[in-house]
MITI-586036 format. One line per 8 residues: number of its first residue (from 1); their letters; for each residue x, y, z of C-alpha. Coordinates in Angstrom, 3 decimals, always signed. Layout:
BEGIN
NUM> a> X,Y,Z; ...
This chain:
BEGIN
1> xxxxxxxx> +107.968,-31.641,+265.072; +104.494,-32.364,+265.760; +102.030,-29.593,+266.432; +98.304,-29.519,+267.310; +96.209,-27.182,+265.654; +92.474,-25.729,+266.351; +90.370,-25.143,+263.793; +87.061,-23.493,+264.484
9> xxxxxxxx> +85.160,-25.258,+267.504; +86.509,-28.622,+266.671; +90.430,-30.295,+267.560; +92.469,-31.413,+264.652; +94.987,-33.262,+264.761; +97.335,-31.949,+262.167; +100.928,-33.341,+261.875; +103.167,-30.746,+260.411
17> xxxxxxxx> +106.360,-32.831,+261.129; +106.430,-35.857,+263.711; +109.250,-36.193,+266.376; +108.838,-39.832,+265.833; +109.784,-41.830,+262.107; +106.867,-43.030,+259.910; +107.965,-46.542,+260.133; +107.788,-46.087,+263.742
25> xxxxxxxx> +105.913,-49.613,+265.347; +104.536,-50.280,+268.234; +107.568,-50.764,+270.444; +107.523,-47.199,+271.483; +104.711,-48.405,+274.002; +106.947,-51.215,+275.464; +108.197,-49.459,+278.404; +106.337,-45.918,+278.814
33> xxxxxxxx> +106.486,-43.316,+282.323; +104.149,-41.136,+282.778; +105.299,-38.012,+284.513; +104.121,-34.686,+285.820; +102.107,-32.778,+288.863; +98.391,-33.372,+289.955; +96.508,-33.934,+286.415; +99.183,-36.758,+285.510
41> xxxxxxxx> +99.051,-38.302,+289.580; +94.812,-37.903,+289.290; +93.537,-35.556,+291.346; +89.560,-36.089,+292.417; +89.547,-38.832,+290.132; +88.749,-42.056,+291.934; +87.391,-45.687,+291.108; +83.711,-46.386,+291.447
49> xxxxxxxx> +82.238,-48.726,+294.211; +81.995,-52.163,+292.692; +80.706,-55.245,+294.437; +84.007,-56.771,+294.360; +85.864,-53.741,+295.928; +84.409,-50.608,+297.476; +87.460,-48.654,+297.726; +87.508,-45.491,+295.928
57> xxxxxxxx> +91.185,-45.638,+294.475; +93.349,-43.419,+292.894; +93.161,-43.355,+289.139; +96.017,-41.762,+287.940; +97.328,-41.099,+284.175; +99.475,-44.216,+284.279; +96.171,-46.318,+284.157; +94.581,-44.257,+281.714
65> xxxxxxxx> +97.289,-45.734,+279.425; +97.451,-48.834,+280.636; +93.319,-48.636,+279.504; +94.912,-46.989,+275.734; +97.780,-49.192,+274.945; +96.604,-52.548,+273.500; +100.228,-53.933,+272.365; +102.258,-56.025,+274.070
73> xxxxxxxx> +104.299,-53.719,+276.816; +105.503,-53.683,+279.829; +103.956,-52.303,+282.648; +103.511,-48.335,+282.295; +105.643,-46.420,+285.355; +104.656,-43.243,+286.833; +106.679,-40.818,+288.318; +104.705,-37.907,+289.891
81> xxxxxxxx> +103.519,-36.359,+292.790; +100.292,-34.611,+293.557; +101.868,-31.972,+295.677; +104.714,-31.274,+292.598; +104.307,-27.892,+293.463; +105.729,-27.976,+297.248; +108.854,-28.756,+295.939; +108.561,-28.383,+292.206
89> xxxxxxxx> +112.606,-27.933,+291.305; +113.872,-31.261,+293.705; +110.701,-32.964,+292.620; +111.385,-32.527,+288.999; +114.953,-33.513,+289.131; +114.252,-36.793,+291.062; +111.930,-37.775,+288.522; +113.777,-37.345,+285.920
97> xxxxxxxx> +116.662,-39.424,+287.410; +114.224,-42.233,+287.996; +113.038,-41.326,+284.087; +116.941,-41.714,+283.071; +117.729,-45.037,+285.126; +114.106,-46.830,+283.669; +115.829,-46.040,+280.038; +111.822,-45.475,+278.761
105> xxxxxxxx> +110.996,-45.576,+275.047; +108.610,-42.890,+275.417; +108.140,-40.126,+278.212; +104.359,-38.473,+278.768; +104.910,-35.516,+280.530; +101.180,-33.239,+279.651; +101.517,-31.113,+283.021; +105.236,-31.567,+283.502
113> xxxxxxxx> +106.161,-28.114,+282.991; +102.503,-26.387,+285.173; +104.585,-25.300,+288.026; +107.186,-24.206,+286.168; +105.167,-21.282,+284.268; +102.857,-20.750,+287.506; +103.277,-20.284,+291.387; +104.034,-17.391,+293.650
121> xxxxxxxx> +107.568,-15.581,+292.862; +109.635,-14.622,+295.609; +109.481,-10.979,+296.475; +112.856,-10.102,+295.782; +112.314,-11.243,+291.765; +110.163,-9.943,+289.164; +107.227,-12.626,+288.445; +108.092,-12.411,+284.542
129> xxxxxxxx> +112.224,-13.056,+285.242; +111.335,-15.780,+287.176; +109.094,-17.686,+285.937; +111.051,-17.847,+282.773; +113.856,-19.140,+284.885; +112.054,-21.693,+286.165; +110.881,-22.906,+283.391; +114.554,-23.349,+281.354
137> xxxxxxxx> +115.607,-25.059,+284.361; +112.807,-27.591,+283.823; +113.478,-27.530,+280.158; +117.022,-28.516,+281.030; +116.155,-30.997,+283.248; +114.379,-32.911,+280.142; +117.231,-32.419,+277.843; +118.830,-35.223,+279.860
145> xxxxxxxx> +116.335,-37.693,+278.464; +117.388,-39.563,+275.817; +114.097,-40.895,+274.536; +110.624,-39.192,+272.556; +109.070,-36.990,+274.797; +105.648,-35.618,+274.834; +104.678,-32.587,+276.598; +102.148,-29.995,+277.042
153> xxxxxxxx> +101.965,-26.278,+277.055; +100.991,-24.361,+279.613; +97.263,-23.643,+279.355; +95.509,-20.722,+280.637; +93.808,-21.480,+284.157; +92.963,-17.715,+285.414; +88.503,-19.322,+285.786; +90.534,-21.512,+288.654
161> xxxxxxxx> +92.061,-18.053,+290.227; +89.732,-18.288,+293.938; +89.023,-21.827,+293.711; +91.935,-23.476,+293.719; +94.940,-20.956,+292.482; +95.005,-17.587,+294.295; +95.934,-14.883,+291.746; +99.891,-14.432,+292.803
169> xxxxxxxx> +99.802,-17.850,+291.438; +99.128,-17.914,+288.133; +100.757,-15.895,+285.366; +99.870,-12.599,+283.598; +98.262,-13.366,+279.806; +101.429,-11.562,+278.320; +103.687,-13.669,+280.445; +101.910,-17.181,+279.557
177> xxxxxxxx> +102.116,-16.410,+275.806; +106.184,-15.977,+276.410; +105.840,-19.108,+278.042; +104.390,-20.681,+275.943; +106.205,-19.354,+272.983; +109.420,-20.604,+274.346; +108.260,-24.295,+275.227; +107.498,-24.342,+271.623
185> xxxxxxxx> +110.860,-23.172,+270.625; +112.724,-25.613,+272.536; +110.218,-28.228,+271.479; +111.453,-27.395,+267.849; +114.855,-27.614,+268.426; +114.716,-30.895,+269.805; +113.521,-33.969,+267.602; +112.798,-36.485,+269.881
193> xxxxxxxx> +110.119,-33.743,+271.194; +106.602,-33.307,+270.655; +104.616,-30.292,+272.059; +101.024,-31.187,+272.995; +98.826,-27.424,+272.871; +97.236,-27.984,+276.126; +96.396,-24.173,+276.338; +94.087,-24.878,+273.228
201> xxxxxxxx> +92.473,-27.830,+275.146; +91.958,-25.707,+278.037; +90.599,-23.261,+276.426; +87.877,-25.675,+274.845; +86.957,-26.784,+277.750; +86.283,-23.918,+280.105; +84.361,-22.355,+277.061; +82.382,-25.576,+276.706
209> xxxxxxxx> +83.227,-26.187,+273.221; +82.840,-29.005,+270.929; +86.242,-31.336,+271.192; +87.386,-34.007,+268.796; +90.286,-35.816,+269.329; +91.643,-38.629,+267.102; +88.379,-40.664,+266.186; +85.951,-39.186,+269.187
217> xxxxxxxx> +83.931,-36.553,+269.618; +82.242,-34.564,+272.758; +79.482,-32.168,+271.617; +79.675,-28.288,+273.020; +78.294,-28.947,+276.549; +80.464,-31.824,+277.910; +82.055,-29.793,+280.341; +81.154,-31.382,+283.250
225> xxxxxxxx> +82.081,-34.517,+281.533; +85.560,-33.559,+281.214; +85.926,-30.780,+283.662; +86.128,-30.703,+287.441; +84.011,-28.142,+289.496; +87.512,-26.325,+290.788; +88.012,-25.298,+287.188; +91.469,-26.874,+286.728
233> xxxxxxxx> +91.580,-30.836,+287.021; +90.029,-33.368,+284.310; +87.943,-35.705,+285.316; +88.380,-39.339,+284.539; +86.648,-38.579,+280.966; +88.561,-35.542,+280.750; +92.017,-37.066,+281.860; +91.213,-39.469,+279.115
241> xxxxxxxx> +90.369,-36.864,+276.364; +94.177,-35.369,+277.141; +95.613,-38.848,+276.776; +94.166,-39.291,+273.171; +95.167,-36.237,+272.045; +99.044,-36.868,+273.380; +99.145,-40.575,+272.237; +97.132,-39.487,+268.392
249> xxxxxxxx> +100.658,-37.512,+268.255; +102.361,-41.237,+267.283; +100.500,-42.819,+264.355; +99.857,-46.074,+265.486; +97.147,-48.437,+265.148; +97.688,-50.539,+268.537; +95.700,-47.980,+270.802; +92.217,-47.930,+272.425
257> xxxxxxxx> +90.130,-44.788,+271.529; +86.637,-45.375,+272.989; +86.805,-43.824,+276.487; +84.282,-45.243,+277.825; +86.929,-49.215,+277.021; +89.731,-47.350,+278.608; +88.190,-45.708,+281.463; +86.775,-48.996,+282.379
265> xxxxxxxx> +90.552,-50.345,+281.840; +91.798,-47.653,+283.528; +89.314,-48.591,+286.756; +90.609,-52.236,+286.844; +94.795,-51.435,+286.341; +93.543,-48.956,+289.274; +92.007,-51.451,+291.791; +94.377,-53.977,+290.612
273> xxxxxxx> +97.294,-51.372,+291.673; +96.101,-50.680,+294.898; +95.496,-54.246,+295.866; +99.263,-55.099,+294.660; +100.530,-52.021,+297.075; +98.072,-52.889,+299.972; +100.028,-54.041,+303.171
């Protein structure tokens, strides 16, 4: 099991056991899906005007990794929505069908499990009770994946509470570490699972720390780099800064790791994208 460690102000990636063999090659890019909520479907994050094309398209995580993977591979898939959370439970289980019938050999999932540890509770349910149910059933749902998976954590987003999140929303610090705590227990008991510590990212960032991931670097006052202004979502920089640290988790040599190659990748699978689904 792989595990991502902090150490002081900088990110280390420090592999404890991998979910993935050591004489694992680069066919675990060929077919890869990207899945999760608004991070993963890229929310705010838009193409700049060229001359070619003025339209300011959606860059999602899918083309972030089209911009990382340099191997041969087949085009990545996405399966995501960024309004996950209006229907989080029949959302999650239609993606993972689609996920099942693809056959993938390897599932990104960073903000897969967000609105499973946060949202408002029904009134009739302790907030505690239930978002720990919600979050086995997700947990379940992923079980049914036969493939390596890599997901995050659930990070701590209370600076977004009044932007974006209103505080019924988001989870109590006690509650988040049980959350947390048991995502990391079921990502131990599973092998072909790797658990990404997105709450340590998060953290980073909203305290404008130094970040290194893999073989790049972003001095303490990158935030608005990285960071949008609501507090929550990355920005194209940012979204790519979570990619590296979820693909360093397979030790391969056939990846990009200079953003500023794969956001520029990312900008042409995007316009290229949007011309291909243009009616």
């Amino acid at each position: 099991m792989l595990k991502i460690n902090l150490i002081s102000a900088v990110f280390i990636v420090s592999i404890v056991q991998s979910a993935f063999a050591d004489d694992e090659t680069c066919e675990i890019l060929d077919r890869v899906v990207v899945t999760g909520a608004s991070i993963s479907s890229g929310f705010g994050v838009t193409t700049p005007p060229v001359k070619s094309d003025l339209g300011a398209h959606t860059i999602n995580m899918k083309h972030v990794f089209e911009g990382i993977i340099t191997s041969e591979h087949q085009e990545v898939k996405f399966f995501g929505d960024l309004l996950f959370f209006r229907k989080s439970r029949a959302n999650a289980q239609k993606f993972i069908e689609k996920i099942k019938e693809y056959e993938p050999t390897l599932v990104i999932g960073l903000d897969f499990l967000f609105w499973f540890g946060h949202g408002k509770p029904p009134k009739d349910i302790s907030a505690p009770v239930y978002r720990m149910e919600q979050l086995n059933f997700a947990l379940r749902l992923l079980e049914q994946i036969d493939a390596p998976i890599i997901i995050g954590n659930l990070p701590d987003v209370r600076v977004a509470i009044g932007k974006v999140l209103s505080a019924s929303q988001v989870p109590t610090s006690a509650t988040l570490v049980k959350l947390n705590d048991r995502i990391q227990t079921w990502g131990d008991e599973h092998e072909n699972v790797t658990v990404i510590d997105a709450f340590a990212l998060g953290l980073k960032l909203i305290n404008d720390e130094a970040i290194t991931i893999r073989n790049q670097s972003w001095p303490s006052g990158s935030q608005e780099k990285l960071l949008q202004d609501d507090m929550l979502h990355t920005t194209l920089e940012g979204t790519v800064a979570v990619s590296l640290l979820a693909i360093s988790s397979v030790e391969l040599d056939c990846i990009e790791t200079n953003p500023e190659v794969i956001m520029q990748k990312a900008c042409e699978d995007a316009r290229k994208s949007a011309k291909q689904n243009s009616p």
